[in-house]
Phi, psi and omega in degrees: 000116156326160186266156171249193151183156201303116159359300187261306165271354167091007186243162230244118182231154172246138209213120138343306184297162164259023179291141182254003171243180206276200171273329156314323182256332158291333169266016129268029178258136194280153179306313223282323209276163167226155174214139207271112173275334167335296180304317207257311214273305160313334191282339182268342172280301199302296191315299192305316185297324191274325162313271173358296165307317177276319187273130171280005173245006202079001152258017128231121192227155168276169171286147145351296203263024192090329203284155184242161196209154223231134185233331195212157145336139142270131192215039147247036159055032154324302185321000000 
């Protein structure tokens, strides 16, 4: 399974679930709260786009179809 990551803190899990957070950030979230999942899977395509867009060494880059995709360390301080 690939890694995902997490929504609320970015950081990268392999997780079964369709959940867009880790286990930690999800289970601190009270059952009673919602949260707009929409909202957080943009906000992390934005983030990912703001790397993509900063780094100078080429380890993150977009794709054809926009999208960004992580090929290497970064070690022009994108991260």
């Amino acid at each position: 399974m690939p890694f995902k990551f997490c929504c609320e803190c970015g950081r990268e899990h392999r997780e079964e679930s369709e959940s867009p957070f880790c286990i930690p950030c999800e289970a601190s979230f009270d059952e009673d709260d919602s949260f707009d999942e929409d909202y957080y899977i943009e906000q992390r395509e934005n983030e990912l786009a703001e790397r993509a867009a900063m780094c100078k060494c080429g380890a993150w880059q977009f794709a054809k179809d926009g999208t960004v995709i992580h090929v290497a360390d970064c070690c022009c301080g994108a991260e």
